[in-house]
Biopython code that builds the backbone (N, CA, C, O; Angstrom):
import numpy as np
from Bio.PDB.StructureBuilder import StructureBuilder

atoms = [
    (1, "UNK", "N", (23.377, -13.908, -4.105)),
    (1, "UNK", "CA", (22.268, -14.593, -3.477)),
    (1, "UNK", "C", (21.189, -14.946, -4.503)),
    (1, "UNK", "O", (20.706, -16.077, -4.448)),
    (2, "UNK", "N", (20.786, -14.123, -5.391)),
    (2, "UNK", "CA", (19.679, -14.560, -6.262)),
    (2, "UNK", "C", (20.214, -15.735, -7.152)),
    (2, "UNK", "O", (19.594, -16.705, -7.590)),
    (3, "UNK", "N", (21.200, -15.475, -7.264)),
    (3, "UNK", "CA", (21.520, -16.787, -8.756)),
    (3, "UNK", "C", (21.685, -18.038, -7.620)),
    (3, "UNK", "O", (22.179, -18.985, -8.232)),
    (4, "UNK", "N", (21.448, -18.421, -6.131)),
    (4, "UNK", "CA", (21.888, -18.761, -5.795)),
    (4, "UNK", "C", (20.180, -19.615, -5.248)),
    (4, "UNK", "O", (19.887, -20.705, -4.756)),
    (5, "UNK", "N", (19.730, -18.897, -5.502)),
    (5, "UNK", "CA", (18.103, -19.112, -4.521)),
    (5, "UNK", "C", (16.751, -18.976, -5.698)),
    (5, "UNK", "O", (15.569, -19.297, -5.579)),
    (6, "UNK", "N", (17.405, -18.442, -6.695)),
    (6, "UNK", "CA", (16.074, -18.423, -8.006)),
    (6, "UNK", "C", (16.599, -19.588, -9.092)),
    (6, "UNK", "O", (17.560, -19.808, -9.829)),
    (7, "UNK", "N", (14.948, -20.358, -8.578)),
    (7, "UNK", "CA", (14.179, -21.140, -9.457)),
    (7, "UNK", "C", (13.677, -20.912, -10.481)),
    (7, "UNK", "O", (12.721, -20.169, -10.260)),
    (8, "UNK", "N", (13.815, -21.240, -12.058)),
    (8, "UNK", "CA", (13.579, -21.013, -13.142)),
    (8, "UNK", "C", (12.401, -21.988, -13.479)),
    (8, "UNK", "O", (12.595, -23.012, -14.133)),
    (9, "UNK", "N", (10.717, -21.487, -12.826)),
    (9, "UNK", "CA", (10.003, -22.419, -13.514)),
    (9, "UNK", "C", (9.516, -22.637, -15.130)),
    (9, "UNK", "O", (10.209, -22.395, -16.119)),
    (10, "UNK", "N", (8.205, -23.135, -15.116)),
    (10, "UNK", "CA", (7.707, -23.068, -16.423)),
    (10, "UNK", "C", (7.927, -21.587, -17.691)),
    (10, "UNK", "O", (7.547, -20.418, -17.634)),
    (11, "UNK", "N", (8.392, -22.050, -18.316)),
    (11, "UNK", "CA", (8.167, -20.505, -19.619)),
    (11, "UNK", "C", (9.849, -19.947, -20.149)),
    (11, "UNK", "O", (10.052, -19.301, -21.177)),
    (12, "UNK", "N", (10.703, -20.299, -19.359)),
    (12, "UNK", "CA", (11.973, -20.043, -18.887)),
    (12, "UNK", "C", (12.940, -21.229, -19.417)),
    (12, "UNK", "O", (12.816, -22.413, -19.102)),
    (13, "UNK", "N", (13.639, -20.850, -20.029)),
    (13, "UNK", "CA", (14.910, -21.675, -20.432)),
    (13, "UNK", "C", (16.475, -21.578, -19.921)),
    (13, "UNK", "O", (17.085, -20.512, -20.007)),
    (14, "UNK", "N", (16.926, -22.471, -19.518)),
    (14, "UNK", "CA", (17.997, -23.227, -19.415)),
    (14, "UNK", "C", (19.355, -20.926, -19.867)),
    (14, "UNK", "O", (19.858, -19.970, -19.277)),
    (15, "UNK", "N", (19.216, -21.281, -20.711)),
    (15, "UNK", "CA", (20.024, -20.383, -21.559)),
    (15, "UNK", "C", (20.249, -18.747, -20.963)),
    (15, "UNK", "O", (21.131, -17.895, -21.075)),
    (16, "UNK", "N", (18.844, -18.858, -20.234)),
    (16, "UNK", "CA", (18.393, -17.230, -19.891)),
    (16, "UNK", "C", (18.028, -16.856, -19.010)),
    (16, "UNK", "O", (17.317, -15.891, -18.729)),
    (17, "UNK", "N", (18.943, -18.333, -17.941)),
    (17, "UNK", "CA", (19.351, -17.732, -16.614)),
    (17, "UNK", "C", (20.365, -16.758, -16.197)),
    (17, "UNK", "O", (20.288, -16.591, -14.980)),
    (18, "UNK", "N", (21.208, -16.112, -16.696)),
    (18, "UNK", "CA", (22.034, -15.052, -16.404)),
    (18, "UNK", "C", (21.461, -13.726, -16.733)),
    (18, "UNK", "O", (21.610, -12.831, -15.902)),
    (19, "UNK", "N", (20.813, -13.475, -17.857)),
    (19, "UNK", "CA", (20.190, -12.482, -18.160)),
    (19, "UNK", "C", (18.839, -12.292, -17.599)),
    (19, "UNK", "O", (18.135, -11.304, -17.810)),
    (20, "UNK", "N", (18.441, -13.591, -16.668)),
    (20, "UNK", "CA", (17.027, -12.786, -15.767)),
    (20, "UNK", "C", (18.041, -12.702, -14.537)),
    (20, "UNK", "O", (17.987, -11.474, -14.599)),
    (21, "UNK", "N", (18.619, -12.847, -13.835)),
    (21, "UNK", "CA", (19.557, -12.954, -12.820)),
    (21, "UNK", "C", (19.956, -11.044, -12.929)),
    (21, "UNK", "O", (19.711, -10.179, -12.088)),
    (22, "UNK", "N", (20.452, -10.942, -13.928)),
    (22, "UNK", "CA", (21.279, -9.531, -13.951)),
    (22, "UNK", "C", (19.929, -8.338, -13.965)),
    (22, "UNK", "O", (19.971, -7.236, -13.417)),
    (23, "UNK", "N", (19.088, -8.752, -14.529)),
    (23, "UNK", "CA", (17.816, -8.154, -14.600)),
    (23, "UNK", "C", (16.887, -7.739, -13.060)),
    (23, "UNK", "O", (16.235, -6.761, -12.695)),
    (24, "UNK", "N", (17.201, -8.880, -12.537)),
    (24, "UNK", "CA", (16.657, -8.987, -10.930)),
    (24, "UNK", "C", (17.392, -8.615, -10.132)),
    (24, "UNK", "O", (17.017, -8.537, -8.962)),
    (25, "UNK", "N", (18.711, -8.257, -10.515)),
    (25, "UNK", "CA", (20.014, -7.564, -9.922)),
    (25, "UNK", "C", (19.740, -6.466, -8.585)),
    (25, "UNK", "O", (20.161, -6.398, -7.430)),
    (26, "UNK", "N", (19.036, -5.869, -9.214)),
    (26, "UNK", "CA", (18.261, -4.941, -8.272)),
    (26, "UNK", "C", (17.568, -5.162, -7.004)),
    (26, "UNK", "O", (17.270, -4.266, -6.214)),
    (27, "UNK", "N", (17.276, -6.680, -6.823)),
    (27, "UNK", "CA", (16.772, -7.078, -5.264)),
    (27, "UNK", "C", (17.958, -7.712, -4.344)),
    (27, "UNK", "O", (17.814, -8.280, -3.262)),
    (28, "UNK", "N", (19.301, -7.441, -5.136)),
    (28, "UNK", "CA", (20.259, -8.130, -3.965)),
    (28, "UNK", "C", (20.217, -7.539, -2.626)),
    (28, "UNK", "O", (20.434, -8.101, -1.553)),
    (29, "UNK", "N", (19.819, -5.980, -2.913)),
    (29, "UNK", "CA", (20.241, -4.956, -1.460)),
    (29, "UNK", "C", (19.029, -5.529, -0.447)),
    (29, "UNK", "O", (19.151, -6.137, 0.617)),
    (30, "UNK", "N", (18.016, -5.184, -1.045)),
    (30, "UNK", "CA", (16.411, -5.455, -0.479)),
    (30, "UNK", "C", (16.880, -6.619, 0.687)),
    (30, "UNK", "O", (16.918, -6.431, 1.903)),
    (31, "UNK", "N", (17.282, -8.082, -0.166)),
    (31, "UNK", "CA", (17.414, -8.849, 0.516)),
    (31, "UNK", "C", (18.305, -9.406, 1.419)),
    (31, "UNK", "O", (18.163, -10.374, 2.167)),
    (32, "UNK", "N", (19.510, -8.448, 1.196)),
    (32, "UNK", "CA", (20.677, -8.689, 2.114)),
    (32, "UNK", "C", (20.713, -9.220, 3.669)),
    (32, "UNK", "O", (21.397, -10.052, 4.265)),
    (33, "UNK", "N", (19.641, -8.333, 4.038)),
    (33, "UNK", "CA", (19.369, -8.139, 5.466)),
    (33, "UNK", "C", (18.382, -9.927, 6.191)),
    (33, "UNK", "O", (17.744, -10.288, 7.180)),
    (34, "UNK", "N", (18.895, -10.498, 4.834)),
    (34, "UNK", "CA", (18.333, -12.276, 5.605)),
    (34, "UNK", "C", (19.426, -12.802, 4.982)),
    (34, "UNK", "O", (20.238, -12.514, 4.102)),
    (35, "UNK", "N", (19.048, -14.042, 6.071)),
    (35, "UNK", "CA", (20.095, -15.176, 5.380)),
    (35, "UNK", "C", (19.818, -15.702, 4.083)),
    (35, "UNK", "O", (18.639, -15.849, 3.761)),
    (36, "UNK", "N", (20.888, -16.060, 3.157)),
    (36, "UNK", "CA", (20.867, -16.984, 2.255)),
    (36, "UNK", "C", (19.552, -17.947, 1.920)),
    (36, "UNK", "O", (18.925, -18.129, 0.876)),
    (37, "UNK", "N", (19.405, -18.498, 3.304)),
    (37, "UNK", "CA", (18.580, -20.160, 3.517)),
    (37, "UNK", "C", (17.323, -19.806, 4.105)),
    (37, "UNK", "O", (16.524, -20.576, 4.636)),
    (38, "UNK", "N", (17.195, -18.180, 3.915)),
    (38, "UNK", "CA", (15.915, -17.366, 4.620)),
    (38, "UNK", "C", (14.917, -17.470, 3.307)),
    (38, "UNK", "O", (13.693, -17.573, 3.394)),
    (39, "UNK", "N", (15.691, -17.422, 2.033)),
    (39, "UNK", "CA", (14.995, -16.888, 1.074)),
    (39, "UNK", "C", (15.076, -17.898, -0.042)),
    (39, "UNK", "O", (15.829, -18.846, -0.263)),
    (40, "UNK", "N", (13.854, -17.275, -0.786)),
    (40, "UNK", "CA", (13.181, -18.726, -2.343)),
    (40, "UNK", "C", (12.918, -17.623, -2.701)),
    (40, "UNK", "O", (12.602, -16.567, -2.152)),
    (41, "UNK", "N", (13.149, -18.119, -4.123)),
    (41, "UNK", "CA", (12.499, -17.112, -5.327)),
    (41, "UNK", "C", (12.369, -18.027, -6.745)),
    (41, "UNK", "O", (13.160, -18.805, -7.277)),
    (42, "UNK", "N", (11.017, -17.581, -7.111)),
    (42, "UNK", "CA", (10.832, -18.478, -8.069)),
    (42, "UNK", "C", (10.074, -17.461, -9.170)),
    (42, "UNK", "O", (9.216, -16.619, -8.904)),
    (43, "UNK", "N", (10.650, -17.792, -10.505)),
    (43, "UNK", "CA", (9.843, -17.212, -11.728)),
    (43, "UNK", "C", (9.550, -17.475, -12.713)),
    (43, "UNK", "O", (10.530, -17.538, -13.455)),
    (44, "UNK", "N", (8.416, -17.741, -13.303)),
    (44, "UNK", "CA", (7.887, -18.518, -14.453)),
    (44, "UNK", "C", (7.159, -17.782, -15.282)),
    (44, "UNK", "O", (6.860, -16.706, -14.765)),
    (45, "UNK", "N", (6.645, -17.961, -16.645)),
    (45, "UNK", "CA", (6.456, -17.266, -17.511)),
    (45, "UNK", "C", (5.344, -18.335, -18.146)),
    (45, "UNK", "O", (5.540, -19.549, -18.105)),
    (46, "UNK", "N", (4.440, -17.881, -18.597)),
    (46, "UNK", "CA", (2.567, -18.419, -18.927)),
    (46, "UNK", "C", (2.994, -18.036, -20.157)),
    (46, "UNK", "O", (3.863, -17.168, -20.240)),
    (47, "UNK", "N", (2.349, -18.732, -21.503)),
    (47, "UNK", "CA", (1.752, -17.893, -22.835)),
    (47, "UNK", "C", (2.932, -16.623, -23.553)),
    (47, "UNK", "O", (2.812, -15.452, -23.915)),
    (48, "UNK", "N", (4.086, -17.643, -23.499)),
    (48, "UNK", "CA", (5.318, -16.882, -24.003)),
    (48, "UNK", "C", (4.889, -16.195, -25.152)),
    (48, "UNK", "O", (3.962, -16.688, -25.796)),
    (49, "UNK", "N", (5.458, -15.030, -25.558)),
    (49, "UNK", "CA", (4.880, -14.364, -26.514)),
    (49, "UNK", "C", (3.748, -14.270, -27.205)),
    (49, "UNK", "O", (3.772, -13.954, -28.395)),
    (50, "UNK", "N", (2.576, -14.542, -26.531)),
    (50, "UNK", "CA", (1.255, -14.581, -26.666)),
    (50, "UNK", "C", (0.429, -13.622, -26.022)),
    (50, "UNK", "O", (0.852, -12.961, -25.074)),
    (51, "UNK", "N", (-0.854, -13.488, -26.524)),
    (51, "UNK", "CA", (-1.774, -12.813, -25.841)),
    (51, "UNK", "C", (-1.788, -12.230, -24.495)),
    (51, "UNK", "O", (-1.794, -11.052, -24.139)),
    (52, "UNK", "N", (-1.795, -13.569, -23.683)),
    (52, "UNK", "CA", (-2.063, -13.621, -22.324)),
    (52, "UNK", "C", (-0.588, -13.379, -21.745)),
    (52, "UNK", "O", (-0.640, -12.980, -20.582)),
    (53, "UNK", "N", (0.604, -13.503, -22.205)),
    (53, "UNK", "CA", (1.667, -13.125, -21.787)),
    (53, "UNK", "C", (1.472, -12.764, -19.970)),
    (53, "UNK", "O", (0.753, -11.951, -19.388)),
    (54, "UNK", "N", (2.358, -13.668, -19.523)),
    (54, "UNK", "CA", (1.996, -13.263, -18.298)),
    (54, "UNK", "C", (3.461, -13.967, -17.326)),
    (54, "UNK", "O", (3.614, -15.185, -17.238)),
    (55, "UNK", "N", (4.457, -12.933, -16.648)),
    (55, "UNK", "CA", (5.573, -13.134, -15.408)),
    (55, "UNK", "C", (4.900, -13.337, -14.483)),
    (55, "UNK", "O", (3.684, -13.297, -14.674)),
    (56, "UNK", "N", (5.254, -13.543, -13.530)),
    (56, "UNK", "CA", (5.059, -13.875, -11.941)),
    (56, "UNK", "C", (6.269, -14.321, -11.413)),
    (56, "UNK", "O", (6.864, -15.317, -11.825)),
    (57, "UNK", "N", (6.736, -13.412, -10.273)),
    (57, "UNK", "CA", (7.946, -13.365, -9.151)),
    (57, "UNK", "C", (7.624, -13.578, -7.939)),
    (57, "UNK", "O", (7.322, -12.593, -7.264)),
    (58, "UNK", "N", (7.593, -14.960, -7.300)),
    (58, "UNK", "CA", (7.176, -15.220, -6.258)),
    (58, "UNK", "C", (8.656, -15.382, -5.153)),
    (58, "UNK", "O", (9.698, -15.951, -5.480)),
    (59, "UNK", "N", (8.421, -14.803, -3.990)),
    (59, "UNK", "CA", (9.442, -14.890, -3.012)),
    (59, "UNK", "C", (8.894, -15.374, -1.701)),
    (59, "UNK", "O", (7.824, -14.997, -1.222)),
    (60, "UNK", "N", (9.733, -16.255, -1.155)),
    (60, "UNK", "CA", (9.229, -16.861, 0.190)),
    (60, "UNK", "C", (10.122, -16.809, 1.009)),
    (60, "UNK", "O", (11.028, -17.643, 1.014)),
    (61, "UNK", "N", (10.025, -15.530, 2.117)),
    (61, "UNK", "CA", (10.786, -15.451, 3.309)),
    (61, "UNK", "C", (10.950, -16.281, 4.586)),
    (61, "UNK", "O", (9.838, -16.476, 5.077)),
    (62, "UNK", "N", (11.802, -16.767, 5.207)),
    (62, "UNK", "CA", (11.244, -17.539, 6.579)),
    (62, "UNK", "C", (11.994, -16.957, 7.141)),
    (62, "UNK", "O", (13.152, -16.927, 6.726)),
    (63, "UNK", "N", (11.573, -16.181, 8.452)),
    (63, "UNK", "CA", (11.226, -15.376, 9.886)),
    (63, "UNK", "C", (10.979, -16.149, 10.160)),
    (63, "UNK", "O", (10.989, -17.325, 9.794)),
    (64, "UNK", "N", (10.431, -15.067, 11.595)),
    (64, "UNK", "CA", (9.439, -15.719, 12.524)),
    (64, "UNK", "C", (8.057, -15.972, 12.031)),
    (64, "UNK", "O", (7.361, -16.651, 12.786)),
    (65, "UNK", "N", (7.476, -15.536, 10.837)),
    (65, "UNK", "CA", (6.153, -15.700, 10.358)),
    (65, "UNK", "C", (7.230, -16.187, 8.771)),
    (65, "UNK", "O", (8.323, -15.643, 8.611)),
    (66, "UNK", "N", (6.699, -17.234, 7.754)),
    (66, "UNK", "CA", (6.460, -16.968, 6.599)),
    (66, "UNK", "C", (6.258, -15.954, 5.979)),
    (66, "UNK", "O", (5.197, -15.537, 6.443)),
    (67, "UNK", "N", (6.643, -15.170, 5.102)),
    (67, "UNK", "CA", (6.289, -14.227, 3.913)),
    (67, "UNK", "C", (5.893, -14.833, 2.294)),
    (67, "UNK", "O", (6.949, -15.028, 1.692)),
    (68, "UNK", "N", (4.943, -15.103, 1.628)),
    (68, "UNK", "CA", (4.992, -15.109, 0.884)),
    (68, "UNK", "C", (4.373, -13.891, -0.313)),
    (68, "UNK", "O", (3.265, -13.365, -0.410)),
    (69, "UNK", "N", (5.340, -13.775, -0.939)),
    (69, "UNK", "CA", (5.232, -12.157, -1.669)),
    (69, "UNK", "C", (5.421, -12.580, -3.046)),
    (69, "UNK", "O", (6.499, -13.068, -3.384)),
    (70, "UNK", "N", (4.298, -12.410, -4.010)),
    (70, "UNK", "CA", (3.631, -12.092, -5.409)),
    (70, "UNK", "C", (3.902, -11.008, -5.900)),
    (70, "UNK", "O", (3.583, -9.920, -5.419)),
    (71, "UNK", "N", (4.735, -11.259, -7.263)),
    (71, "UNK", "CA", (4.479, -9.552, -8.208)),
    (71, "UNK", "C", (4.129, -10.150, -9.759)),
    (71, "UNK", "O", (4.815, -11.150, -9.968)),
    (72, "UNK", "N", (3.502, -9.908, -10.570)),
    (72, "UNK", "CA", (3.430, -10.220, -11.880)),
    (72, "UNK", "C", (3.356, -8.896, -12.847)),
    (72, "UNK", "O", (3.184, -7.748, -12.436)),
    (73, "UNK", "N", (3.476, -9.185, -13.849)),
    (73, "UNK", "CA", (3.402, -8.493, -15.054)),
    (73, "UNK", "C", (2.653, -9.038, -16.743)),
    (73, "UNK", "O", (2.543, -10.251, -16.922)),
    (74, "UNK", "N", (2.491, -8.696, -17.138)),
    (74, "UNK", "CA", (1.413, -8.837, -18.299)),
    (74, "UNK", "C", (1.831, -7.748, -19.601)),
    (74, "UNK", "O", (1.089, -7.368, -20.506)),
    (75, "UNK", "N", (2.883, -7.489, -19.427)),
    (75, "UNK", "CA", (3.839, -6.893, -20.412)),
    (75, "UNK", "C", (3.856, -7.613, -21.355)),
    (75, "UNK", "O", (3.575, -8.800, -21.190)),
    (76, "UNK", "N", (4.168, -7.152, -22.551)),
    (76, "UNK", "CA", (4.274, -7.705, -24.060)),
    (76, "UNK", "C", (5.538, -8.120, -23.686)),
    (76, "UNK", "O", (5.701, -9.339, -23.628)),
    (77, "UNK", "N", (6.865, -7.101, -23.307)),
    (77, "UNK", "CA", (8.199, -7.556, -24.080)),
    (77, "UNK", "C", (8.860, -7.939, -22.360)),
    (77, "UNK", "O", (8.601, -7.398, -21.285)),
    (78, "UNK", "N", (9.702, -8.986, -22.666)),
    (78, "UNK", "CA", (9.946, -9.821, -21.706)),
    (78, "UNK", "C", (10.871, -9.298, -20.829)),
    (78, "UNK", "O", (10.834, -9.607, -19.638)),
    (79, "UNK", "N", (11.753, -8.493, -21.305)),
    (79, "UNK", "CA", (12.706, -7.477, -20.449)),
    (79, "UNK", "C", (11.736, -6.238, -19.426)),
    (79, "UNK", "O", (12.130, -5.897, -18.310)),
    (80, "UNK", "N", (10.851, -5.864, -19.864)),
    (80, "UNK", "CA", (9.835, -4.739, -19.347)),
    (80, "UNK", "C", (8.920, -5.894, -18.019)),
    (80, "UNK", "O", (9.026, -5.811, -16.795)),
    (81, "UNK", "N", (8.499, -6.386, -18.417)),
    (81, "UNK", "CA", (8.053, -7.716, -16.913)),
    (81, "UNK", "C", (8.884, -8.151, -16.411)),
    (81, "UNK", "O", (8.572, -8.635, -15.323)),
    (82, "UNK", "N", (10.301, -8.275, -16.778)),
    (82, "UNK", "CA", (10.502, -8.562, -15.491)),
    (82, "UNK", "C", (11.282, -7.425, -14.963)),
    (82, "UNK", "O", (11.986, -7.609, -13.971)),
    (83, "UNK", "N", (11.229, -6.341, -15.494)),
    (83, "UNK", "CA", (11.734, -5.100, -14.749)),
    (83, "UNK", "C", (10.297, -5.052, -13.413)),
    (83, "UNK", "O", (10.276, -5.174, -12.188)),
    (84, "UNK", "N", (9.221, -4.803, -14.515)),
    (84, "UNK", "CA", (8.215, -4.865, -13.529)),
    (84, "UNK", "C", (7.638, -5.521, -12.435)),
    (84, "UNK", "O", (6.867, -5.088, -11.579)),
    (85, "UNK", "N", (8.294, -7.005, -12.645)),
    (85, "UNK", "CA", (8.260, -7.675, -11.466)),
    (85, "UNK", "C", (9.011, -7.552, -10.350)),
    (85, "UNK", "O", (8.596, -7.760, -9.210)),
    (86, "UNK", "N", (10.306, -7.157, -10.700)),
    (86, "UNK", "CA", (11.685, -7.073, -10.084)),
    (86, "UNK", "C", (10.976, -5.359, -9.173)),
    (86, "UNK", "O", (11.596, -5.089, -8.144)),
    (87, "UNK", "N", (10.167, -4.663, -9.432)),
    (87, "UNK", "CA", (10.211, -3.065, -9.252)),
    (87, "UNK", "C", (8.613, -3.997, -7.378)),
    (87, "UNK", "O", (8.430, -3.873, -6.167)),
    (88, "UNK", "N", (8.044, -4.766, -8.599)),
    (88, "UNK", "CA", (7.025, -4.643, -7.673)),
    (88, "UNK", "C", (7.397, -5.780, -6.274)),
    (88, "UNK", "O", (6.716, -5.851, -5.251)),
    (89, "UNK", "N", (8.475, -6.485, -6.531)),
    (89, "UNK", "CA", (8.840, -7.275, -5.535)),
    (89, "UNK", "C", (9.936, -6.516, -4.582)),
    (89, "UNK", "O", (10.232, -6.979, -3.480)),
    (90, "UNK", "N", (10.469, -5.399, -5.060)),
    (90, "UNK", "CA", (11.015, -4.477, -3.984)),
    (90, "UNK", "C", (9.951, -3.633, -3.131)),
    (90, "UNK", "O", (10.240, -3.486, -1.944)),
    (91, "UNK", "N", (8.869, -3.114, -3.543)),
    (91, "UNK", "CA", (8.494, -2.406, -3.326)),
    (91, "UNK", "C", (7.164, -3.593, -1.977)),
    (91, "UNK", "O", (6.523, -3.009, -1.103)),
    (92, "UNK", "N", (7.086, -4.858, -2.131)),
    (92, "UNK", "CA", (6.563, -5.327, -1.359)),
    (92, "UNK", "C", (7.704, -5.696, -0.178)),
    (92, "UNK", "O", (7.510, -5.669, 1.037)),
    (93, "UNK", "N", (8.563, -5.939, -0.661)),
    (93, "UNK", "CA", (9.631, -6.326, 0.860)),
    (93, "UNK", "C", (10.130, -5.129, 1.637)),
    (93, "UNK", "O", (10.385, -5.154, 2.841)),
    (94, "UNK", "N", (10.282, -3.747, 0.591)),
    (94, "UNK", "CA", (10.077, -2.984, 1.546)),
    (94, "UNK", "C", (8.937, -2.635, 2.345)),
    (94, "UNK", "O", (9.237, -2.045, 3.382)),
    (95, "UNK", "N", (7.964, -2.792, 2.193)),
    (95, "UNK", "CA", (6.515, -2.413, 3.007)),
    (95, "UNK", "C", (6.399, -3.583, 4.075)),
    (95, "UNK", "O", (5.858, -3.393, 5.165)),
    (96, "UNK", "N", (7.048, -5.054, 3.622)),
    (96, "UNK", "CA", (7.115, -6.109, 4.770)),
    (96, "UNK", "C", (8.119, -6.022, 5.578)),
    (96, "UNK", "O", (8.045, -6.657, 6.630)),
    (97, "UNK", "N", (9.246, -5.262, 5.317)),
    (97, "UNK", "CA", (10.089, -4.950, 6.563)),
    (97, "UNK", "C", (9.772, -3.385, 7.298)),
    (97, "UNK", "O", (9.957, -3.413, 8.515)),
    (98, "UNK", "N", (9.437, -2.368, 6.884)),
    (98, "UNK", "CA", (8.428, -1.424, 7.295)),
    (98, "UNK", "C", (7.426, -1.908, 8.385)),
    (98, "UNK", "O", (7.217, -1.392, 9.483)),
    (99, "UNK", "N", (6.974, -2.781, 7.952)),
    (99, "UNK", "CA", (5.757, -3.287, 9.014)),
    (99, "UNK", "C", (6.437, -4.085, 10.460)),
    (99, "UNK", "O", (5.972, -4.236, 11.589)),
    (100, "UNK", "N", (7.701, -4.484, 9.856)),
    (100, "UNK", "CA", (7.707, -5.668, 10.904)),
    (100, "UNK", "C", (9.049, -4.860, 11.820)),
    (100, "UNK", "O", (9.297, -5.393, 12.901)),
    (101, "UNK", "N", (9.715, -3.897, 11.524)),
    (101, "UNK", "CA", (10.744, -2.991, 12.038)),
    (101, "UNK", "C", (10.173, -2.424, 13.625)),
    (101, "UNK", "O", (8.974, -2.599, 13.410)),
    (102, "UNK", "N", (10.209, -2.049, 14.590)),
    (102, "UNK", "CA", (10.039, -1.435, 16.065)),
    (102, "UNK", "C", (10.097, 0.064, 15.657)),
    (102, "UNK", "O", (9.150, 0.680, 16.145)),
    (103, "UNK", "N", (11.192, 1.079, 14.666)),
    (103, "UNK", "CA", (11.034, 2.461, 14.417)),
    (103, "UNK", "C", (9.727, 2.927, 13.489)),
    (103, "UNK", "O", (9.122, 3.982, 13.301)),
    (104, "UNK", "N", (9.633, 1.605, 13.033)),
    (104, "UNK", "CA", (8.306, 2.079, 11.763)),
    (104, "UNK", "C", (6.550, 1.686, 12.811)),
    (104, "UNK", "O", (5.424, 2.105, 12.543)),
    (105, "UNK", "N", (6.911, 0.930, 13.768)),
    (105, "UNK", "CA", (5.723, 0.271, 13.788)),
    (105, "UNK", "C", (5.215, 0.621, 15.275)),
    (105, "UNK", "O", (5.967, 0.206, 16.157)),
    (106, "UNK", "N", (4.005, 1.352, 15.727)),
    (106, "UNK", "CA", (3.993, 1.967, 16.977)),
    (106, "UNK", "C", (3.683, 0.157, 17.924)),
    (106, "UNK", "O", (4.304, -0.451, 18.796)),
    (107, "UNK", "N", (2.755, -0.043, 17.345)),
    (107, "UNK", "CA", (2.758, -1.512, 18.097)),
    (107, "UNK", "C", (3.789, -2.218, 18.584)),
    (107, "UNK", "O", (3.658, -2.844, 19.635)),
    (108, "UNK", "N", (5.019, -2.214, 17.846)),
    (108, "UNK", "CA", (5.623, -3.009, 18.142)),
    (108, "UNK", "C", (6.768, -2.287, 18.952)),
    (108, "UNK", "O", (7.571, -3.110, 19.390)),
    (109, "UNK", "N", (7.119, -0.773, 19.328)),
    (109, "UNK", "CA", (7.781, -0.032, 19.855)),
    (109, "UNK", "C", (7.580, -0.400, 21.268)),
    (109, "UNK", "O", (6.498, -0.830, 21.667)),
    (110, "UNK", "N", (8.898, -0.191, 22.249)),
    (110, "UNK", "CA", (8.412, -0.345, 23.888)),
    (110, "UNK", "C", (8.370, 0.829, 24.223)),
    (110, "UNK", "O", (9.070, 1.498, 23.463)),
    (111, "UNK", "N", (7.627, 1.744, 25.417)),
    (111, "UNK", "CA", (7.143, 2.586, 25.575)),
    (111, "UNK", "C", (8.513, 3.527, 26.604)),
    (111, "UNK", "O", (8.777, 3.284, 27.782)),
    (112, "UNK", "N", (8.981, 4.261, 26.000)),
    (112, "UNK", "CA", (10.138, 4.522, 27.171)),
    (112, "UNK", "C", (9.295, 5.202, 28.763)),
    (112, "UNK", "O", (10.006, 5.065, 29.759)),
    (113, "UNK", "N", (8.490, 5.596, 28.911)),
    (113, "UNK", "CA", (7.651, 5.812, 29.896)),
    (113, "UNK", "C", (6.081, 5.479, 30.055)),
    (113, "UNK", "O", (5.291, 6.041, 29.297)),
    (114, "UNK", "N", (5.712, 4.757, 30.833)),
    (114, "UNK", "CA", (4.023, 4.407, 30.715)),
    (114, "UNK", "C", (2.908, 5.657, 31.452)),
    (114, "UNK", "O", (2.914, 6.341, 32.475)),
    (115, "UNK", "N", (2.111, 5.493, 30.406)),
    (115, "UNK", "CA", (1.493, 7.321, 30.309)),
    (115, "UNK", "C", (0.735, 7.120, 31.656)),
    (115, "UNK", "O", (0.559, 5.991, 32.115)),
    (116, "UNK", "N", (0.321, 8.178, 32.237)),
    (116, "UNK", "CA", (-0.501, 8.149, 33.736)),
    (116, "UNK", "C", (-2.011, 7.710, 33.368)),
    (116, "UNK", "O", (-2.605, 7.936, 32.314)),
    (117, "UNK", "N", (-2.483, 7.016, 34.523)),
    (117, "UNK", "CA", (-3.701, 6.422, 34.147)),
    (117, "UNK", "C", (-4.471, 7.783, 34.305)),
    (117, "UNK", "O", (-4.959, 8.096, 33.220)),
    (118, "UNK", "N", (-4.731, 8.658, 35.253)),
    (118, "UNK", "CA", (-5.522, 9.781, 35.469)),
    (118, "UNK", "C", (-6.563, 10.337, 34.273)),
    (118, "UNK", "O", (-7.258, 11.332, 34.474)),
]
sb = StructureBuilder()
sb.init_structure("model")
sb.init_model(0)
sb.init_chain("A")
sb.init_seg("    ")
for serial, (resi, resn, name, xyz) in enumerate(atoms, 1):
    if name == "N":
        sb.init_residue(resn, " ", resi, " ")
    sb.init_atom(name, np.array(xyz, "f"), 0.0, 1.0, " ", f" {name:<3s}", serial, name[0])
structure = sb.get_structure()
C-alpha cells in the first residue's frame, strides 16, 4: 500500500523511492485497516543537508470525517527523520483510531442499560 499511495514531493529524488518506502515499512499494519483509495501520503524534504534540514510526513485519511495527520523531523541525518517521521505518524493514527473506535470511546459506546432517572 505505501509504495502504492506515497507521493515523493520536493527534496526527494526519483532514485530513493524504495529506500524511503522500506523505511516507512513500518506503517503498512497501522494502515491496513482502510482501503487502498482511503489513504495519501506525501513526503518532502526542505534545506537538504542544511541547517534548517527539515522531513514532513503528511497523511490524508477519508472516513466519514477527513484526517489530516502531520509528523516532521529536523534531524541532521536523513535515515533518523524519517524513522522519526514514520514513529510519529504511527503514533498519531493510532490515537485517531483510539478516538474514533466504540471500546475506546465512552461517547461513542451504546449503553447496554439506561441508568434510572431517580
Amino acid at each position: 500500500m505505501i509504495g502504492q499511495r506515497l507521493h515523493l514531493a520536493a527534496g526527494f529524488h526519483v532514485s530513493e523511492r524504495d529506500w524511503i518506502i522500506q523505511r516507512l515499512a513500518a506503517l503498512e499494519p497501522r494502515l491496513r485497516s482502510f482501503r487502498d483509495e482511503q489513504v495519501d501520503l506525501e513526503i518532502s524534504l526542505k534545506d537538504r543537508d542544511g541547517v534548517g534540514q527539515r522531513v514532513t510526513l503528511e497523511c490524508w485519511i477519508r472516513r466519514n470525517t477527513r484526517l489530516h495527520l502531520v509528523s516532521t523531523s529536523s534531524a541532521p541525518e536523513l535515515a533518523v527523520a524519517l524513522n522519526e517521521v514514520r514513529n510519529g505518524l504511527i503514533r498519531q493514527i493510532d490515537d485517531a483510531k483510539t478516538r474514533t473506535e466504540p471500546r475506546n470511546n465512552r461517547a461513542l459506546r451504546h449503553p447496554h442499560t439506561a441508568p434510572n432517572a431517580e
